[in-house]
N, C-alpha and C positions, 0 to 999 in steps of 0.2 A: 351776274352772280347766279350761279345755280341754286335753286330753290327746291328741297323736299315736303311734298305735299302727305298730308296725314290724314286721317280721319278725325273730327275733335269731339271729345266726350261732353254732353251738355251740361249733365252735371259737373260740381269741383268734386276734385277727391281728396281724403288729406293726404299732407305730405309725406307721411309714411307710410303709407299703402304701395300700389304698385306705381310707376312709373308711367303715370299717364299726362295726357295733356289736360291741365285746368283751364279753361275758356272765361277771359274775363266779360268777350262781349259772347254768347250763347247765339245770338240769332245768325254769326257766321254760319256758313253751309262747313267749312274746313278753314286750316288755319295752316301755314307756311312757316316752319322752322329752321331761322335764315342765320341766325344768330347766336353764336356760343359764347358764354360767363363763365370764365375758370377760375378757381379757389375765390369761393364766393362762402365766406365762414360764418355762419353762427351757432351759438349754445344749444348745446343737444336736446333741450326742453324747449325750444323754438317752438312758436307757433305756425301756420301756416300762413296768417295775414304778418306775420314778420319775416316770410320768407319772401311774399307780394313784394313789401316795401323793401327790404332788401336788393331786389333786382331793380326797381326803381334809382333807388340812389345811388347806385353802380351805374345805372345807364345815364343819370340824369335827365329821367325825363316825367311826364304829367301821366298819371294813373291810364289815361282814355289812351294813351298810344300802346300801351304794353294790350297784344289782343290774347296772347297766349306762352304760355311756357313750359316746360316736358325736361323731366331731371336726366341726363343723358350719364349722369354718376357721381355716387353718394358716397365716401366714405367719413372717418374719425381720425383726429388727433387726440391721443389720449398721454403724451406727453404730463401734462397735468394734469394729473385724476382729479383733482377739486374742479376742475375749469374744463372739463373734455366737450370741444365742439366739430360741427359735423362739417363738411367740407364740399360743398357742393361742384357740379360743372351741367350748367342750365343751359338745354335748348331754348330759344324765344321767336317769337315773332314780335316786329314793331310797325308801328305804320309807315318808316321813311328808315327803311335799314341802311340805304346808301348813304341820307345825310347823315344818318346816327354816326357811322363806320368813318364817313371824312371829320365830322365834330371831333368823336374820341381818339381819331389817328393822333391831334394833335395835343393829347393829355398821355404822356408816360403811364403815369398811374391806372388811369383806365383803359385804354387804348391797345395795352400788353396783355391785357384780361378779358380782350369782348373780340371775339375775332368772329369769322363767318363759318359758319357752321360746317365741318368737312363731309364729304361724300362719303359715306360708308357703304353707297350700294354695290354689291357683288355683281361681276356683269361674266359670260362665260367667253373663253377667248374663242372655241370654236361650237358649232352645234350641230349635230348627222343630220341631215334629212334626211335620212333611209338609211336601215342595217348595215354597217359594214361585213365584207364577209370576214375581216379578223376581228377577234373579240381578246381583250387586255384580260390579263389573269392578275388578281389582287390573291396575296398570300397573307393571311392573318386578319382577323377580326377586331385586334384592338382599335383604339381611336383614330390612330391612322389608316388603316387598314377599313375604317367604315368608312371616313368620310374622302378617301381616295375612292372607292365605291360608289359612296352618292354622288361625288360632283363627275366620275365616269357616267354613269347610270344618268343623271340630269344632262350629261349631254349627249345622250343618248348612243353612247356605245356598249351598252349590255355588258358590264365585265362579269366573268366569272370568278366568284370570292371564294376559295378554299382554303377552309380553318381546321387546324388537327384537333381541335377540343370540340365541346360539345356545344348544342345549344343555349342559351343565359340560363335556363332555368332547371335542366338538366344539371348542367354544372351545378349550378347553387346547390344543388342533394349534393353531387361529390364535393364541393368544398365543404359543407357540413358535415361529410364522411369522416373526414380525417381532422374537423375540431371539435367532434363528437364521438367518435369510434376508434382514432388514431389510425384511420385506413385511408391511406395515401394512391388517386387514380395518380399517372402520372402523365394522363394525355388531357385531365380535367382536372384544374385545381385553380388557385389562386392567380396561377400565370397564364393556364392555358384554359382559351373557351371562348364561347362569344361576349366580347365587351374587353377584353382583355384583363390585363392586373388593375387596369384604374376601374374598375368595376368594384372591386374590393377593394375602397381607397375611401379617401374623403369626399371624390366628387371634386376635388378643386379644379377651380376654371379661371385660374390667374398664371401668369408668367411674364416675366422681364426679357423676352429676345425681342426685336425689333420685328415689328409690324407695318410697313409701312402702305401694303396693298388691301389692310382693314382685313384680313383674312378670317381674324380671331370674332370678327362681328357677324359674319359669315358664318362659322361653327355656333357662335353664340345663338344665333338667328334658328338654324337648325336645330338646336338642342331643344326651343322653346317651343315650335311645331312638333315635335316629338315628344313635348308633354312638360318637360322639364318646368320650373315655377321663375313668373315673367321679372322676377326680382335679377336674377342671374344678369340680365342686360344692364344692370344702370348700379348694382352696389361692386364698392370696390375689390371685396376677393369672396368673388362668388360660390358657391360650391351646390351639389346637390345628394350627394348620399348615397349611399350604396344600394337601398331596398328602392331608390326612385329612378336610381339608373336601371335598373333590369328593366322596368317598362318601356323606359326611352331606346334605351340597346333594340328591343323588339320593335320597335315603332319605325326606325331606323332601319333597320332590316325591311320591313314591311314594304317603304318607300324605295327601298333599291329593288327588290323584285316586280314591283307594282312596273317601274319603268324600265324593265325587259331585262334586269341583272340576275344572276344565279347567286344562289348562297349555299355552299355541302361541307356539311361537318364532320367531323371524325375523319376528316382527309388530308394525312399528313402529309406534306410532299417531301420524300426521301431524296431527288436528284433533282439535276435541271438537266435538258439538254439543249449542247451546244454545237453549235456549227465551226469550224476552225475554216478561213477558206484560204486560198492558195497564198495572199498576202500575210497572212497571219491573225488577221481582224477575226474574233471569236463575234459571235450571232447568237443570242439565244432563241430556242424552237420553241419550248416547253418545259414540261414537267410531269416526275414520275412519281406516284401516289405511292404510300407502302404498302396498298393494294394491288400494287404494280400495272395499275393502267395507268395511262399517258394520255394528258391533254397536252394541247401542241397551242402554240402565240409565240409572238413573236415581241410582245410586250408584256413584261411579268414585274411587278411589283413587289418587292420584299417588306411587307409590314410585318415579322416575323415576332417584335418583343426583343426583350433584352434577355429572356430566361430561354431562349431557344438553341441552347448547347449544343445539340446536335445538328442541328440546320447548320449552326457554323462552322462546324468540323467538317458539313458536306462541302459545303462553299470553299473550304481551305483546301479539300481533296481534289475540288475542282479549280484548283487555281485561279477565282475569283479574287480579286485584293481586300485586303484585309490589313487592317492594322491596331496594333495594342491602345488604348487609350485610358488616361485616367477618368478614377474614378473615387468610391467614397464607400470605407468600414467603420462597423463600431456595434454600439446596443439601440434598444429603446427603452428610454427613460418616462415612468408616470407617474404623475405626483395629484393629489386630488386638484379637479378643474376649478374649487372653488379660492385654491389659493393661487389661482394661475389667472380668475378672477380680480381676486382683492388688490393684488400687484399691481395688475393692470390697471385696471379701474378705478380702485379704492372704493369711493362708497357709490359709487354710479354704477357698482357691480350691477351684475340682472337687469338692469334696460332692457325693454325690448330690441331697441336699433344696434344696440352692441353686440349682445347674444351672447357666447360664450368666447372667451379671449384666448388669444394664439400670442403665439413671438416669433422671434428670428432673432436667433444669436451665433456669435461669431468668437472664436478667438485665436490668435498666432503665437504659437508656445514659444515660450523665449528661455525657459527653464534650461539648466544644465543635464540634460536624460535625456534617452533613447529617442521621443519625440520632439525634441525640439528643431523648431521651424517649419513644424507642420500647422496645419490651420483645421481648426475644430470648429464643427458649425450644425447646427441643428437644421433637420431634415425631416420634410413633410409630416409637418405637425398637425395632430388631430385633434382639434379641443372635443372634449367631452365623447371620446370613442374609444377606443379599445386593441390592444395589440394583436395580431392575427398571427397564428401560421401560415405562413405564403410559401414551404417547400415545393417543388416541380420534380425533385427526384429522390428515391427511396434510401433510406438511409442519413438524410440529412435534413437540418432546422432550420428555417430563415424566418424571421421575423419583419413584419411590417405593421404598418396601423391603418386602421377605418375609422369613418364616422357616418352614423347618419345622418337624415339633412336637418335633424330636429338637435345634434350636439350633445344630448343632455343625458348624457354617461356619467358615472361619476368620476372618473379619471381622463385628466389631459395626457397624451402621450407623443413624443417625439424621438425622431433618431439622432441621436447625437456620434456621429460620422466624425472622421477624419479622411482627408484627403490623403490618397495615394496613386503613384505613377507608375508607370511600366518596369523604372530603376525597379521598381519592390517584386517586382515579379521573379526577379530569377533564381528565387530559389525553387520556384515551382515548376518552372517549364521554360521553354524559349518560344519565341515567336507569336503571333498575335492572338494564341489561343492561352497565354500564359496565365491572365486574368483569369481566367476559368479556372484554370487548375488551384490557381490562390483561392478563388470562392469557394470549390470544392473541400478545398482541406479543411478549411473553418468550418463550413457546413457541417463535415463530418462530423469533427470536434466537438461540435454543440451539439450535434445528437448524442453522441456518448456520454457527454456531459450532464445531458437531462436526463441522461436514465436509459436512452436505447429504446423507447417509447414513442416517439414524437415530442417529447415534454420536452420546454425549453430550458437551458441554465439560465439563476437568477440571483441578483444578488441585491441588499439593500446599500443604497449608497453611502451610507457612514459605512460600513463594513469594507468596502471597495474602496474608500477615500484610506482608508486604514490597514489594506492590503491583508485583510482577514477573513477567512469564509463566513458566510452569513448558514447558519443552521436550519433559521425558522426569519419568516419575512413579521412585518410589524402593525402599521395601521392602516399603511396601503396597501391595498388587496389588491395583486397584479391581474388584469384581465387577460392576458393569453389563453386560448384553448388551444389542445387538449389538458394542458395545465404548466405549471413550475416545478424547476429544483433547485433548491436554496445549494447554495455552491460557492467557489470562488472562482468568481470570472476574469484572475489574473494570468491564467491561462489560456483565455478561447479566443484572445486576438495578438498580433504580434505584439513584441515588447513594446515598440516605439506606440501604437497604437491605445497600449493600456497606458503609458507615460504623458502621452499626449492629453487625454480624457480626464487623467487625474489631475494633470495639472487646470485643465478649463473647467470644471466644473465649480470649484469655487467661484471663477473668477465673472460665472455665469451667475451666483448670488447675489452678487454686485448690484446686479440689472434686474433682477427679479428674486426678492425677499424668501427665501426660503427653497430656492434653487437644489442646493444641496444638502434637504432634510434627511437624516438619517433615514428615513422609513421610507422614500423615496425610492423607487425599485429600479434596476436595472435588467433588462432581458436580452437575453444575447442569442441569435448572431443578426446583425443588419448588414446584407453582402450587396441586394439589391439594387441599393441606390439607380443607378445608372447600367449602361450598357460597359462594359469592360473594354468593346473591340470596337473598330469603325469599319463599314463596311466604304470602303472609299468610292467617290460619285465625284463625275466633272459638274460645271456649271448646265450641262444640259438635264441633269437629274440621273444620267445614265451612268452604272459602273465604269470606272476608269479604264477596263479590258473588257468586259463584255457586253457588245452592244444590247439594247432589247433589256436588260434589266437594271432596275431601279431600283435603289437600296433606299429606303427610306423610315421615318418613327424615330423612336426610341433606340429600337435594338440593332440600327444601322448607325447608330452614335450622332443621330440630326434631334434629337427632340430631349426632353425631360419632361413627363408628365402630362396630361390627356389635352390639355388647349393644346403647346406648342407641339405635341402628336399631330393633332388633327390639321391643325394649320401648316406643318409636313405634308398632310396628306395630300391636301389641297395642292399647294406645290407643284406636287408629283403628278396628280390627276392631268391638271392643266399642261406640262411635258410630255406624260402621253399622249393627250388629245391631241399636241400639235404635231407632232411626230407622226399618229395612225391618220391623220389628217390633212398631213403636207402632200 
């Protein structure tokens, strides 16, 4: 059995501090975490010596064999606000792990709950001894685009990183520009820059796609050397915040240039170029700045974002494949955090281990109108932050949400999305750029609608449940900057889309007690979601027609948000490597 060895803390810590190892016998030198305990439950006011005996009687054994143990991850079931307990999955060490392991095989109950601890170490599949003379070009700074970077740069092939926005904090002035002045850069904003748009987000660091090479422990691992707070490894939907990301972003950068990578901003890349040779097989060489110099590789990375509209249209001009994909419209919805809170929680609200409460809801409209059988479902939801303008080009609104890592805004806000497919696209355009054109229109739409300012339309949800302009908003004070226009937002998204929404949002009451309070604000437009197009890749990470480049992230339609970004990234790094390496 494979054994990971650790350093052990001499002193205990308590159990809600950071994730360290408690040492029951202190005069070990180190201690071996051989053994994993999954959904090991008690009451969120647990002590820590009831956390002790608890792994005891799960393992069934005598105090003196248990030498140590390390929370590998914590979450809650808050199903029953009166009764909400916390949910553990414990690293351990024992004196006789194999006997332990053959005893418990033959108990169901326990035996399905105490397994061996799995390998999480990142190992690199190749490593340069010496410079190569080609060097990989990474396009885009967001979270794919860094850590396809760092794990190039850790194995020591110096890529070159070129991003059309500015640096983290550079940016930061221009996306204040335009939620403080209404002056929109549109090479620095919310989409474009170093850190990408999950910069300006909640920081979450959770996702449901399948990990089965540990990759996301890997990103996790890095985010925590780059500063991030060590809690992120071991609770169950981690996040870190917008004002703690910009340090990390830099930290991050720091470390890829330290081991021989380039990082230059403000360097859009307008073309690629390609090689067509006598059989037909296209080769990519390079790429052309809107500087119009030319770096030349032969390996080029596409972390571009999902807001990079023009990079797609080059890609399309260049007969790169390309394909429509769904995606997801609608508003963001905020209602005060403390009734998003009480819902959840009931009177265990403000716990510290809880923090501030989120949800996830769903619903498949079955109603006779425009949207039925579409499915409505809320979208990265920010407890206790604030809705943002996140526009990328002049003359249009898009709305997203932040949080910082502290939550404690007065307003919870979410996107309350519908799903839509490429069918919905023709009335905008044809072909894989079609999405775009739908984004576009709406974008517009809600600029006109707020005033031709930057302001966004807004509406209070009894007013919009009632299909009536709202004039003046009510107790909820919407956080958008640069500000609101009380409006009817029965116009700024397709029919089916407002039919759709009207019909879930009661049915979202249901679940959450005051769901659809009148004073409850709605902001429009959320086009964002996701990537519209796909940028098509075989199983070797390479375009489907153009050798040499790799379509990868979010905005190559493989990722949703900064973990399964970055664990894209990763991916992609390692396809390079074996490629510039074979």
């Amino acid at each position: 059995m494979a054994k990971r060895n650790c350093t052990a803390q001499i002193t205990a810590v308590p159990f809600n501090g950071a994730a360290k190892v408690y040492l029951l016998h202190p005069a070990l030198p180190e201690i071996r975490l051989v053994l994993r305990i999954t959904d090991l439950k008690l009451p969120l006011t647990h002590s820590e010596r009831e956390l002790h005996d608890a792994i005891l009687a799960r393992l069934g054994i005598r105090a003196e064999s248990l030498l140590g143990y390390h929370v590998a991850k914590r979450s809650h079931d808050a199903r029953k606000r009166g009764a909400i307990v916390l949910i553990y999955a414990l690293d351990v060490d024992v004196t006789d792990e194999a006997a332990l392991l053959a005893r418990l095989s033959d108990s169901h109950e326990r035996g399905s709950r105490v397994v061996p601890t799995p390998d999480t170490t990142y190992r690199f599949v190749v490593q340069a001894a010496q410079p190569l003379p080609q060097r990989p070009i990474v396009i885009g700074t967001g979270p794919c685009g860094l850590f396809t970077a760092l794990l190039l740069a850790q194995m020591g092939l110096r890529p070159i990183v070129l991003e059309r926005g500015k640096a983290v904090r550079e940016r930061t002035v221009d996306t204040f520009g335009l939620w403080r002045k209404r002056v929109l850069n549109p090479e620095s904003n919310v989409q474009f820059g170093e850190g990408g748009a999950g910069t300006f987000s909640d920081g979450k660091l959770y996702s449901q796609i399948r990990d089965p090479k540990h990759y996301g422990r890997k990103v996790i691992d890095e985010l925590v050397k780059a500063g991030a707070p060590e809690e992120i490894a071991y609770v169950s939907k981690p996040h870190i915040g917008t004002f703690r990301l910009v340090g990390i972003v830099e930290n991050l950068r720091a470390t890829i240039t330290a081991l021989g990578g380039e990082i230059h901003f403000s360097s859009r890349v307008d073309d690629l170029l390609i090689d067509t040779g006598t059989n037909g097989e296209r080769q990519v060489r390079g790429v052309r700045l809107s500087s119009g110099e030319t770096v030349h590789a032969d390996h080029v990375v596409l972390a571009v974002g999902h807001s990079a509209r023009d990079t797609f249209a080059m890609l399309a001009g260049r007969g790169v494949y390309l394909e429509a994909k769904p995606f997801s419209i609608g508003f963001r919805i905020e209602h005060p955090q403390s009734l998003i809170d009480e819902a959840r929680f009931g009177p265990q609200a403000g716990h510290p281990l809880l923090g501030a409460a989120d949800y996830k809801l769903v619903h498949h409209c079955r109603g006779q109108h425009a949207g039925q059988g579409r499915s409505v479902y809320s979208f990265c939801m920010c407890p206790g932050g604030t809705v943002v303008a996140a526009a990328s080009e002049p003359g249009r609104v898009v709305s997203n949400g932040m949080s910082q890592y502290s939550r404690n805004e007065r307003n919870a806000n979410a996107a309350i999305v519908v799903g839509i497919t490429p069918d919905d696209y023709a009335p905008y355009g044809e072909g894989p750029l079609a999405g775009i054109a739908l984004q576009r229109h709406w974008e517009s739409r809600a600029f006109i609608d707020g005033g031709s300012n930057y302001s966004a339309p807004a509406q209070r949800v009894g007013d919009f449940l009632e299909a009536r302009a709202s004039t003046a908003l009510g107790a909820v004070a919407p956080s958008y900057t640069p500000g609101v226009q009380p409006t009817d937002l029965s116009a700024s998204l397709p029919d089916y889309a407002i039919a759709a929404i009207r019909e879930a949002l009661p049915m979202f009451a249901r679940q959450i007690k005051g769901f659809a309070m009148d004073d409850a604000v709605l902001t429009g437009v959320e086009t964002r979601t996701s990537s519209p197009l796909r940028i098509t890749r075989g199983e070797d990470g390479q375009s489907l027609n153009t050798r040499g480049l790799y379509p990868a992230g979010e905005g190559a339609g493989y990722a949703g948000g900064i973990l399964s970004a970055a664990i894209d990234g990763i991916g992609i790094a390692e396809a390079v490597a074996l490629r510039m390496m074979a």
